[in-house]
C-alpha positions as a printed NumPy array, in Angstrom:
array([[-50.766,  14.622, -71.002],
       [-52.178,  11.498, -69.359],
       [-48.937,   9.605, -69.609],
       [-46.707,  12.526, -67.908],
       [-49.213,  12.956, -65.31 ],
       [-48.862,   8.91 , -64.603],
       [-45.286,   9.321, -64.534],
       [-45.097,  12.138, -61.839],
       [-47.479,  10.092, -59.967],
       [-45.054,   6.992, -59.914],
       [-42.024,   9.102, -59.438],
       [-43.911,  10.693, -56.969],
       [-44.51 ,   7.272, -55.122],
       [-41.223,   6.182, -55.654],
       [-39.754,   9.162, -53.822],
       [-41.934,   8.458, -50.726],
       [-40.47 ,   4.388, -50.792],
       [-36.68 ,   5.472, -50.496],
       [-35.483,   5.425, -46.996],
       [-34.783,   8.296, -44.647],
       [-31.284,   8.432, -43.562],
       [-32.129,   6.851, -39.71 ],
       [-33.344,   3.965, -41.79 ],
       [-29.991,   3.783, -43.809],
       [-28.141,   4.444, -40.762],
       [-29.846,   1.993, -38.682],
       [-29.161,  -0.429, -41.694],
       [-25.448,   0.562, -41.609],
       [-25.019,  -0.155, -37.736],
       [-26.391,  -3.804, -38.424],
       [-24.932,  -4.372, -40.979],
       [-21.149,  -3.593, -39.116],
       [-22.328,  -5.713, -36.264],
       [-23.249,  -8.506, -38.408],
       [-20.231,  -8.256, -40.769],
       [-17.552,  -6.79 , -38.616],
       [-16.469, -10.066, -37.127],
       [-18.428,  -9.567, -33.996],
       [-19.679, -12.188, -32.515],
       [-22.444, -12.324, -30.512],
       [-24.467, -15.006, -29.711],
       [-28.407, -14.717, -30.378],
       [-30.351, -14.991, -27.47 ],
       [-27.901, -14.426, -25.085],
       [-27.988, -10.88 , -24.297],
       [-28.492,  -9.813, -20.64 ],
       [-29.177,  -5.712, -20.081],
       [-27.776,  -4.675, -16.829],
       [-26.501,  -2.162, -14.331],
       [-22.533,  -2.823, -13.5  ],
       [-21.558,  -2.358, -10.157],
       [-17.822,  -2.967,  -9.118],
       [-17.648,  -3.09 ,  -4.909],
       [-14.732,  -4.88 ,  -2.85 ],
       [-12.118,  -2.697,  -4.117],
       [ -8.6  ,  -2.882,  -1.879],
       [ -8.693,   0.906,  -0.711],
       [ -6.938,   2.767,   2.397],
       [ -9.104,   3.715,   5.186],
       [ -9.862,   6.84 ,   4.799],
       [ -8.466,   7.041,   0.752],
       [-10.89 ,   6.974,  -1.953],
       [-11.291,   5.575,  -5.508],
       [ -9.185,   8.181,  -7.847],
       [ -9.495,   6.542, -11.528],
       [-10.384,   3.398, -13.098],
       [ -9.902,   1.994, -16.033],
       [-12.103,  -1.361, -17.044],
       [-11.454,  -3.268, -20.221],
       [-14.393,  -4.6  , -21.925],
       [-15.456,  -7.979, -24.058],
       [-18.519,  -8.896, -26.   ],
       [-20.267,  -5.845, -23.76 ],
       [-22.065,  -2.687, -25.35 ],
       [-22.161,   0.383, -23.162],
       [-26.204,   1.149, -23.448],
       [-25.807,   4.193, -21.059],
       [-24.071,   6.302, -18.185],
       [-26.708,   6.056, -15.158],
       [-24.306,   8.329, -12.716],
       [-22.091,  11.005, -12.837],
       [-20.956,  11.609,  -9.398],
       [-20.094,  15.085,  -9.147],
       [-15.795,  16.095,  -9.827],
       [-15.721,  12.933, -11.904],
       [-15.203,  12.161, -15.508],
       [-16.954,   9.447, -16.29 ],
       [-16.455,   8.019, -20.033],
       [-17.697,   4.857, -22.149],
       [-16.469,   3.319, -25.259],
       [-17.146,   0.816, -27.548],
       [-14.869,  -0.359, -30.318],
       [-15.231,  -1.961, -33.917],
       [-14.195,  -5.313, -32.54 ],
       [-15.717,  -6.817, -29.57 ],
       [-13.678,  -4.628, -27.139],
       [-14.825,  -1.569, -25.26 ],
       [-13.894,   0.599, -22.352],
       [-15.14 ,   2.347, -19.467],
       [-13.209,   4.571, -17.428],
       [-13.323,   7.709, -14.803],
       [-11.112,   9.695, -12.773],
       [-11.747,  11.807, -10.13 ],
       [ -9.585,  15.315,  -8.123],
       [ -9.081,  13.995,  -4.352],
       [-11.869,  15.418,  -2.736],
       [-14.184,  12.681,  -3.486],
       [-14.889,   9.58 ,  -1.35 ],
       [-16.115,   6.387,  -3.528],
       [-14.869,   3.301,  -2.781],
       [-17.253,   1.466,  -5.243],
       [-19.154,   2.45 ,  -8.3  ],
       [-22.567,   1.824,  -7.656],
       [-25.064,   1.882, -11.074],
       [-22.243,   4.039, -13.045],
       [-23.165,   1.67 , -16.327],
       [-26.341,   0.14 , -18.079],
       [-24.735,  -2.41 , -20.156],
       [-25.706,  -5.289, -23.05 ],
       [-23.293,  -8.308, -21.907],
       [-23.092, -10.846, -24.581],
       [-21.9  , -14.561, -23.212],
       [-20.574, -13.488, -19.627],
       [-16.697, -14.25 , -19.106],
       [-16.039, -13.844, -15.434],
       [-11.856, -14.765, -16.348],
       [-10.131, -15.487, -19.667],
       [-10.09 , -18.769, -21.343],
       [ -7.982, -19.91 , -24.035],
       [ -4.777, -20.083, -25.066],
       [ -3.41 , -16.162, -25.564],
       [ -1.437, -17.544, -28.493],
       [ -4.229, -19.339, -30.554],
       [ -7.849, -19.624, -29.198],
       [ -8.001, -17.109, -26.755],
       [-11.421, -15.374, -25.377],
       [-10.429, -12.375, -22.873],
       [-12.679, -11.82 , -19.732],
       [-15.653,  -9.381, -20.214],
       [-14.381,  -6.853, -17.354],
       [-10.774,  -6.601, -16.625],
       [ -8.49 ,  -3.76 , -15.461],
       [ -6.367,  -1.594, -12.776],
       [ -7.98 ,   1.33 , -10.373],
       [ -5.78 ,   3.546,  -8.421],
       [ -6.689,   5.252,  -4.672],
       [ -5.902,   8.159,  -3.258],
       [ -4.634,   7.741,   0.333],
       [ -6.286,   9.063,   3.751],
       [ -4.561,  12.447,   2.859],
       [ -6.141,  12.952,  -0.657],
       [ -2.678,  11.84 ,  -2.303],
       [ -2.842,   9.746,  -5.435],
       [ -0.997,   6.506,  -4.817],
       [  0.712,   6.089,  -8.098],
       [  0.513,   2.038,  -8.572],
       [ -2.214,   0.252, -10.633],
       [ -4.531,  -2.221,  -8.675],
       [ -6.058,  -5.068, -10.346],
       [-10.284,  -5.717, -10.794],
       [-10.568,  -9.222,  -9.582],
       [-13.179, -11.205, -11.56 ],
       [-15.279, -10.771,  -7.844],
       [-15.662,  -6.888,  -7.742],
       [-18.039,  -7.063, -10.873],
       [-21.219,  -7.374, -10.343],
       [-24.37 ,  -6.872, -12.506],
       [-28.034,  -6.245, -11.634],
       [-30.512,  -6.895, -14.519],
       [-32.736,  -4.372, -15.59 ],
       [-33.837,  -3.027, -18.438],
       [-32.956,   0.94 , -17.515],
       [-31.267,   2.988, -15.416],
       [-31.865,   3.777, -12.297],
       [-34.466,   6.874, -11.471],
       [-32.54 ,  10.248, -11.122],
       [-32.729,  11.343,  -7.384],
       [-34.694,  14.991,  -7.134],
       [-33.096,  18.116,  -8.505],
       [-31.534,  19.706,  -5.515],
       [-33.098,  23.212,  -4.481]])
């Protein structure tokens, strides 16, 4: 009787040391960023809020989608969701991502202003490499497109220069402004 009693004890403990599935989960994630090719550098994380300002739009027109390629960056959140937008973030098995939006034409941004808290691994302001060998892309890139003074999409994609990114570090995003009554 002793012995089966020990036995159900031990099993018993044993039980309580496997891990709970956020634990094997957690250990899956790591073990994909560590394996997957990914590379990262240690130590050389920055947290931050991307802003992109400085954008060539009509007077009058307004910002109608975007579209912003991504390297070595992990989207941590969405800090704003201006209202009639759709507002999305991705991040791939590789170190590629993307972040993107589009709006109808009765909004007026002309920048986005705290839309992302990101983790930016080794900064890249513009590509360096050779694109047929060696090749590291920049860590934002990508096209926006405007609607004009009239609320009429102009149908041609504008470049992101390496100088409309800009990003603020901080560990969070930005307080929420009041419910409105």
């Amino acid at each position: 009787m002793r012995c089966q009693g020990s036995r159900i004890d031990s099993r018993k403990s044993n039980l309580s040391r496997r891990p709970t599935m956020n634990q094997v989960l957690s250990s899956a994630v790591l073990s994909l960023v560590l394996f997957s090719g990914v590379q990262y550098g240690i130590g050389q994380v920055q947290r931050a809020l991307l802003n992109v300002d400085g954008l060539s739009i009509p007077r009058d027109g307004a910002l109608a989608s975007f579209h912003i390629d991504t390297w070595g960056v992990v989207p941590v959140a969405v800090c704003n969701i201006p209202p009639l937008w759709e507002i999305k973030a991705e991040k791939f098995m590789d170190s590629a991502g993307l972040l993107s939006g589009r709006s109808d034409p009765h909004r007026t941004l002309s920048k986005l202003d705290h839309m992302y808290l990101v983790d930016v691994y080794q900064y890249q302001p513009l590509p360096k490499g050779d694109p047929n060998g060696d090749y590291h892309p920049s860590t934002f890139a990508g096209w926006f497109e405007v609607f004009d003074g009239n609320g009429a999409l102009i149908k041609r994609h504008r470049a992101f220069r390496a100088n409309n990114f800009h990003l603020t570090p901080t560990a969070r995003c930005p307080d929420a402004p009041p419910a409105e009554p």
